[in-house]
C-alpha positions as CSV (number, residue, x, y, z in Angstrom):
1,X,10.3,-20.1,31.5
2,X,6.8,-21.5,33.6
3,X,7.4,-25.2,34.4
4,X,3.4,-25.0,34.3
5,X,3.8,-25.0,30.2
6,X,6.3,-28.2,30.0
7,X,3.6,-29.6,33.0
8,X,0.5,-29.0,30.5
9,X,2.0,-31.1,27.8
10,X,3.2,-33.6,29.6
11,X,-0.3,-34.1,30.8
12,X,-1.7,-34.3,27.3
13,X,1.2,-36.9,26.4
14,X,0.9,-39.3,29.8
15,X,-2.1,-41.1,28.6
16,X,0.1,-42.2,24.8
17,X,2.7,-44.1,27.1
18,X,4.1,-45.6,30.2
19,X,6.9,-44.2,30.2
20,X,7.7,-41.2,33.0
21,X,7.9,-38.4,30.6
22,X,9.4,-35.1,32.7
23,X,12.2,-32.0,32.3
24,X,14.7,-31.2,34.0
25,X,16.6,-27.3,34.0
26,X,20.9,-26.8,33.6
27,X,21.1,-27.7,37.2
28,X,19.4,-31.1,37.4
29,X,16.1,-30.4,39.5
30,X,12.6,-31.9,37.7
31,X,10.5,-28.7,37.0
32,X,7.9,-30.8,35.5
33,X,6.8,-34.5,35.5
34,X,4.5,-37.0,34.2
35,X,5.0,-38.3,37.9
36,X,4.3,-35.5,40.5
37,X,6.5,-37.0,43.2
38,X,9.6,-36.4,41.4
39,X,9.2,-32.7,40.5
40,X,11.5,-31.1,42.5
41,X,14.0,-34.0,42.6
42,X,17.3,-34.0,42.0
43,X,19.2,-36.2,38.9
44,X,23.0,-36.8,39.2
45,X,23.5,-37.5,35.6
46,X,22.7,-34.3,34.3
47,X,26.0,-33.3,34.6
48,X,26.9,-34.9,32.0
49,X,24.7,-33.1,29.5
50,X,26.0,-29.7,30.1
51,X,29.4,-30.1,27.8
52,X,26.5,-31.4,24.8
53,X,25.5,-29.0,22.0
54,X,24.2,-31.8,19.2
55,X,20.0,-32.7,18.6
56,X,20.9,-36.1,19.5
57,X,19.1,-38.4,22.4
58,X,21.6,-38.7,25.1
59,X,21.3,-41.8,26.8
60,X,23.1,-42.3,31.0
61,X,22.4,-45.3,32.9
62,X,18.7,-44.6,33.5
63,X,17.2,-42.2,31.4
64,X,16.8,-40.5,27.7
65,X,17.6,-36.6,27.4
66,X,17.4,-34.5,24.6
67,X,18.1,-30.9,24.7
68,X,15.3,-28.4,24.3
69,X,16.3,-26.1,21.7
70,X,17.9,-25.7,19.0
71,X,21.4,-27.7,17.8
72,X,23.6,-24.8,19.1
73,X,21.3,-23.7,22.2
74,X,22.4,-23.1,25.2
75,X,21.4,-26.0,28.0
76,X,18.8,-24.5,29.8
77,X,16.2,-27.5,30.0
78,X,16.3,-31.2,28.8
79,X,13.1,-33.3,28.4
80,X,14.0,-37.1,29.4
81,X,12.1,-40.3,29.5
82,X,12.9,-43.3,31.9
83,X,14.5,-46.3,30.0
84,X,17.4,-46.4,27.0
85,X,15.8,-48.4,24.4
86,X,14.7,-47.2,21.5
87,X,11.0,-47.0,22.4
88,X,12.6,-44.5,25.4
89,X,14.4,-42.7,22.7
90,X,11.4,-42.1,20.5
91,X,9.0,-40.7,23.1
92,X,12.0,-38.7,23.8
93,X,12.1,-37.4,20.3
94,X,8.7,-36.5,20.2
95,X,8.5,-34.7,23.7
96,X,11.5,-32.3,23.3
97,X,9.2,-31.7,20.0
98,X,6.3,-30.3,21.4
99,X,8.2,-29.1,24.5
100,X,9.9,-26.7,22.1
101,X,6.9,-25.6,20.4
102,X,5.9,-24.8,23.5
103,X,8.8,-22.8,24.5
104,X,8.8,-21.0,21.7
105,X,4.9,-19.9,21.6
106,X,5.6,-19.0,25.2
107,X,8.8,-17.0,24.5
108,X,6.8,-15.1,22.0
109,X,4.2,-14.5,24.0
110,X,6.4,-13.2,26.5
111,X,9.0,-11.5,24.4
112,X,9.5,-7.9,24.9
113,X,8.8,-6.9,21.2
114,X,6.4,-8.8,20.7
115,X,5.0,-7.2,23.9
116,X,5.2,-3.8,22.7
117,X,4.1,-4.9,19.4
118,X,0.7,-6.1,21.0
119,X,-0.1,-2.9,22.5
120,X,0.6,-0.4,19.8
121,X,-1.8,-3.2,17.8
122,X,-4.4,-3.1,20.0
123,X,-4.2,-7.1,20.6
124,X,-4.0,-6.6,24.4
125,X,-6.4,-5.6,27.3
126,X,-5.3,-2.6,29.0
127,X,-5.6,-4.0,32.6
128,X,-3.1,-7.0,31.3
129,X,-0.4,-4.6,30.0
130,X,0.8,-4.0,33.5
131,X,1.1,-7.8,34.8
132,X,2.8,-8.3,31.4
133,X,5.1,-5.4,32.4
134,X,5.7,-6.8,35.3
135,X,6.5,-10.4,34.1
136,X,9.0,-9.1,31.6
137,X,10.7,-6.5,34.0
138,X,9.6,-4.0,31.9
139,X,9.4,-0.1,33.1
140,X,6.1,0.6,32.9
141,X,6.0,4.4,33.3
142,X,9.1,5.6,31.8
143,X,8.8,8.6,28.7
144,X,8.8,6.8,25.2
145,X,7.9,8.4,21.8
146,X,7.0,6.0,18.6
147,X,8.1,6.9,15.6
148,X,6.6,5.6,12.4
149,X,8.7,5.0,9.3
150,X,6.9,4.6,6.1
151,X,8.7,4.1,3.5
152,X,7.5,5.6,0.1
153,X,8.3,5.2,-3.6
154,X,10.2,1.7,-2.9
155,X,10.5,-0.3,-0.1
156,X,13.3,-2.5,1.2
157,X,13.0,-5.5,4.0
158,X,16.4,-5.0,4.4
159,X,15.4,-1.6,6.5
160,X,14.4,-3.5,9.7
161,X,18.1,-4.2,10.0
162,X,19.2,-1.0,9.4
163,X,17.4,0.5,12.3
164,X,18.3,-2.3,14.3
165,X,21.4,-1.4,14.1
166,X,20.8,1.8,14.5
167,X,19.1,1.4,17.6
168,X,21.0,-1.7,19.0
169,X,19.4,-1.3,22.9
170,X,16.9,-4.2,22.6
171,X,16.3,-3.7,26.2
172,X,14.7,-0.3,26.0
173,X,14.6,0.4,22.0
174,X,12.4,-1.4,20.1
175,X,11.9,-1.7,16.0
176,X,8.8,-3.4,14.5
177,X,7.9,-4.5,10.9
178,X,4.2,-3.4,10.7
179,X,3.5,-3.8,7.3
180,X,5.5,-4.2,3.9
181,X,5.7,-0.2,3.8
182,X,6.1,0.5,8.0
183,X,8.4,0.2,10.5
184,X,7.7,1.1,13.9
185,X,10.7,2.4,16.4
186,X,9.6,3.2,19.9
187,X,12.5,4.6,21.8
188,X,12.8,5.1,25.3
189,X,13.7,8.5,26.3
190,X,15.0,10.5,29.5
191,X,13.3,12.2,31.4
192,X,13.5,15.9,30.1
193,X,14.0,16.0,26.8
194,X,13.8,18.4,24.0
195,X,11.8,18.4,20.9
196,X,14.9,19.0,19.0
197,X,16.1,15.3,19.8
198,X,13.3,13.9,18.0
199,X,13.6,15.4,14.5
200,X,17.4,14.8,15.4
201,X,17.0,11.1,15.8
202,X,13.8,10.8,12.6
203,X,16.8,12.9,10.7
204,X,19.3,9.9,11.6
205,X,17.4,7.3,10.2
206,X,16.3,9.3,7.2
207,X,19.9,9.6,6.6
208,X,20.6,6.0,7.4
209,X,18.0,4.2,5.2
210,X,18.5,6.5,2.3
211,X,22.9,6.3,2.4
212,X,22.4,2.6,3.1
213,X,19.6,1.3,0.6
214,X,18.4,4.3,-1.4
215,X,15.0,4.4,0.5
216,X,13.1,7.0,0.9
217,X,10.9,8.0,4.0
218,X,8.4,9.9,6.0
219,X,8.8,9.7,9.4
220,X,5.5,10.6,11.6
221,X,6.2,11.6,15.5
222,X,3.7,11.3,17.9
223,X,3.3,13.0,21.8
224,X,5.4,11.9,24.7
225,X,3.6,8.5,26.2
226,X,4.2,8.3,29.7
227,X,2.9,4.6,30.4
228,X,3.1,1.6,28.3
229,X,-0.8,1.8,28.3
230,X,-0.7,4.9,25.9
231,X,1.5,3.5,23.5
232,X,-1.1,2.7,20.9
233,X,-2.8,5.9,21.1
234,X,0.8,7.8,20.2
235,X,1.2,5.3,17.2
236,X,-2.4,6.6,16.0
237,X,-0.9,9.8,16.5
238,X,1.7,9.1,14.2
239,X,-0.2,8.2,11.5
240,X,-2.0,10.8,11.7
241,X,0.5,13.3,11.3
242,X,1.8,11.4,8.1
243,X,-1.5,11.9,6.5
244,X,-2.3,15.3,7.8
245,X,1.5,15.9,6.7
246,X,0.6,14.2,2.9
247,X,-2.1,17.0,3.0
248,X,-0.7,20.1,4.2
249,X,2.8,19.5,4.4
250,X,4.1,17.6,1.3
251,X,7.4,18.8,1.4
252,X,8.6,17.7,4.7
253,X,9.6,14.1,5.2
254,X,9.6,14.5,9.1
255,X,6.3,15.3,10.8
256,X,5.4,15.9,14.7
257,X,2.1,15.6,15.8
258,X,2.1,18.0,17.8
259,X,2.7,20.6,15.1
260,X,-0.2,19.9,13.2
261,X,-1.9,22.5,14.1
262,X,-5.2,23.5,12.0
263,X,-4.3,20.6,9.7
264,X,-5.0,18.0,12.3
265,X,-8.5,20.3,12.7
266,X,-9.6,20.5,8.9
267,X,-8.6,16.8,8.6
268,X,-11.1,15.2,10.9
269,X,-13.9,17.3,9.5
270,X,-16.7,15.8,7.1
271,X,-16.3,16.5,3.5
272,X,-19.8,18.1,3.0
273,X,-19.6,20.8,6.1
274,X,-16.2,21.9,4.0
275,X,-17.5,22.2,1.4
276,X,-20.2,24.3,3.1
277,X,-17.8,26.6,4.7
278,X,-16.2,27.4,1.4
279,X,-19.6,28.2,-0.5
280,X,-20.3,30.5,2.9
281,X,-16.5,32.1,2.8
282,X,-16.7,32.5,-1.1
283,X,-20.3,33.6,-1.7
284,X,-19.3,36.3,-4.2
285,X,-16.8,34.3,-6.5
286,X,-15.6,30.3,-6.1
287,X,-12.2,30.4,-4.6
288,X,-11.4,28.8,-8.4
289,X,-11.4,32.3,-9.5
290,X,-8.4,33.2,-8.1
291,X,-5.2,32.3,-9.9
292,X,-2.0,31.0,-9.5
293,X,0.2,34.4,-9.4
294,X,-2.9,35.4,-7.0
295,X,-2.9,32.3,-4.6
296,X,1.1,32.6,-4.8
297,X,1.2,36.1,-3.4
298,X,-1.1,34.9,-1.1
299,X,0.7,32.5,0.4
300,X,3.9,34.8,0.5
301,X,1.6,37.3,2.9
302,X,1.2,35.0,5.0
303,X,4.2,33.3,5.2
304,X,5.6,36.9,5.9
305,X,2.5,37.5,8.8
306,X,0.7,39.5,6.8
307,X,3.9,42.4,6.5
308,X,3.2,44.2,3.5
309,X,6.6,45.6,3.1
310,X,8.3,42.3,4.0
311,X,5.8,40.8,1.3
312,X,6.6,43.0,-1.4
313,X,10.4,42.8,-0.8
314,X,10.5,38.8,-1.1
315,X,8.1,38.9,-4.2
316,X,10.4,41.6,-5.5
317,X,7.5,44.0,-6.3
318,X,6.7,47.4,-5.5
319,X,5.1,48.0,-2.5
320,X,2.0,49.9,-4.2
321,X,1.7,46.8,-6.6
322,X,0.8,44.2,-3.6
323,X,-1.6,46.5,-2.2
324,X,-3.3,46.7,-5.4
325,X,-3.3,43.1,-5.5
326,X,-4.4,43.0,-1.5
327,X,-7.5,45.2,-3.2
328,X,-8.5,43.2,-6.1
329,X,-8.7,40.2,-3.8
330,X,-11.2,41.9,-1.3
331,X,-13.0,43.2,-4.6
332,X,-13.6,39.1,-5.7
333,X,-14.0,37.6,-2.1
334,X,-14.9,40.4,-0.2
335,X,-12.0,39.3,2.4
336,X,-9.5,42.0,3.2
337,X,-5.9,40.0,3.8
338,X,-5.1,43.1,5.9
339,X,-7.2,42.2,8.5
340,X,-6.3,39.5,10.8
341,X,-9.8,38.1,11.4
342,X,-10.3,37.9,7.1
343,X,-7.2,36.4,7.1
344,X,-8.0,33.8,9.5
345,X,-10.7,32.8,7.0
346,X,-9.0,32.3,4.2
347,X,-6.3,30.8,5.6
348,X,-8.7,28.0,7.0
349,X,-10.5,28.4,4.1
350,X,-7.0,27.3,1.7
351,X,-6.6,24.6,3.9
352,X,-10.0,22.9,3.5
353,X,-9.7,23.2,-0.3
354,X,-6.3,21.6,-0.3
355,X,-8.2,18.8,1.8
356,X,-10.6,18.3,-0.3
357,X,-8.5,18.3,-3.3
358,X,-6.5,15.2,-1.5
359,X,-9.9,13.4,-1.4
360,X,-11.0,14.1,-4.7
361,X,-7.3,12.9,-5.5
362,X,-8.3,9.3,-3.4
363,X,-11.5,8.4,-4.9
């Protein structure tokens, strides 16, 4: 705590009294003083504050203390005012009140969530985020990866305590309330680690939230930030993967970033140049004109890489009958699935109509 805080409001109080306002820590030395030639000084009679735990005024031969605080804090500072009369123990009152206003908006500001909280907001200068690092002895430069929790269908306040218990290292584990629907958990990681222990640890508190209060989640990952500083960008990056993954993924609750893939592609482009691509791809019949056993096979071909055996085994057809269905589609698009380039195509070309379809959905 900066004795230059309990200094600044004892300046702004000096002028309402004439009474020597000041604060003094657990071992009796005046960090801060209405009269400057007594900071540093040493009172005796603290002593006999350190076995008090009430919000009373504490009164010794001299002086007026009250503990800064609240009524079961720990003694750490006391503000005190010179005299024992009950003019002394009103300016005492109101001191230790905006002494601990001022602790606390300190506190916040320098509290570690609240720290991390700022930067994945945006609320803090990038230059600023190392002195602040530095301050709060935090590792700057250590590997973290954010996850963000959003819960869907219902949502539950109680979940913040769930991952907090989950995640009980509040020295290098951090879990933020974003909004009514998000939680934030940025966890500190070593330095080599695999990308199985992150859908290990989104599957843990899938579990947890859903055993322990019936919630439901989707959990978005983003890339490795190896500095503080890029902390908000990987919180971006997982929200992006929970809406690319709303998209093009719908059936997975847990989605990394980095396997977005073309999703994360099609996602950022403008609605009007997809829907230019698909009049280009499907100039001889709308992509409408396809059905659903059609788009199902499809799918199955390429989920099998384009194997026609493999194919026709998992759709339980003869072999003949998907390559007669491989023909008629070429015979409505003009796209041969056989071929990887064509199949490039319309498999970009599936994924910008299920994009639009999710924007047609929004509006």
């Amino acid at each position: 705590m900066s004795s230059r805080i309990f200094q600044s409001v004892i300046i702004q109080m000096k002028d309402a009294t004439d009474r020597v306002i000041g604060v003094v820590d657990d071992q009796g030395f005046v960090v801060a003083c209405s009269e400057l030639t007594m900071i540093g000084s040493y009172h005796d009679d603290v002593q006999s504050l350190a076995a008090e735990t009430g919000d009373q005024v504490i009164t010794t031969a001299e002086r007026s203390y009250k503990l800064l605080g609240g009524p079961d804090s720990h003694f750490d500072y006391a503000v005190f005012v010179g005299g024992t009369d009950a003019t002394a123990r009103c300016v005492c009152v109101l001191a230790s009140v905006a002494m601990n206003e001022a602790k606390t908006n300190y506190e916040e500001k320098h509290d570690k969530s609240t720290f991390i909280k700022n930067i994945i907001s945006d609320n803090i200068l990038p230059g600023d985020v190392y002195v602040r690092a530095k301050e709060l002895h935090f590792s700057a430069d250590v590997p973290r990866v954010v996850f963000l929790i959003r819960q869907i269908e219902k949502t539950d306040v109680a979940a913040i305590e769930v991952l907090q218990n989950l995640f009980p290292d509040r020295q290098k584990d951090f879990v933020l309330s974003i909004s009514e629907t998000d939680l934030v958990l940025t966890k500190e990681m070593q330095p080599e680690f695999e990308t199985a222990e992150l859908f290990a640890i989104a599957e843990s508190i899938e579990k947890a939230l859903a055993r322990e209060l019936g919630v439901k989640v989707v959990i978005g990952i983003g890339t490795t930030a190896r500095h503080l500083r890029e902390l908000a960008d990987r919180y971006k990056e997982a929200q992006v993967a929970i809406e690319v993954g709303k998209v093009f993924d719908d059936d997975k609750s847990v989605i990394n970033y980095e396997n977005l893939g073309l999703g994360r592609i099609v996602y950022q482009l403008p609605t009007t140049l997809c829907e230019m691509f698909l009049q280009e791809v499907f100039k001889k019949n709308p992509i409408e004109a396809l059905g659903q056993e059609t788009l199902y096979t499809i799918n199955k071909f390429f989920e099998n890489n384009l194997n026609v055996s493999e194919t026709s085994r998992k759709l339980f057809v003869h072999r003949n009958t998907l390559v007669y269905r491989l023909e008629k589609i070429k015979k409505l698009t003009g796209l041969d699935l056989r071929e990887f380039d064509h199949a490039i195509v319309f498999k970009v070309a599936l994924m910008v109509k299920k994009y639009l379809n999710s924007q047609n959905k929004q509006y």
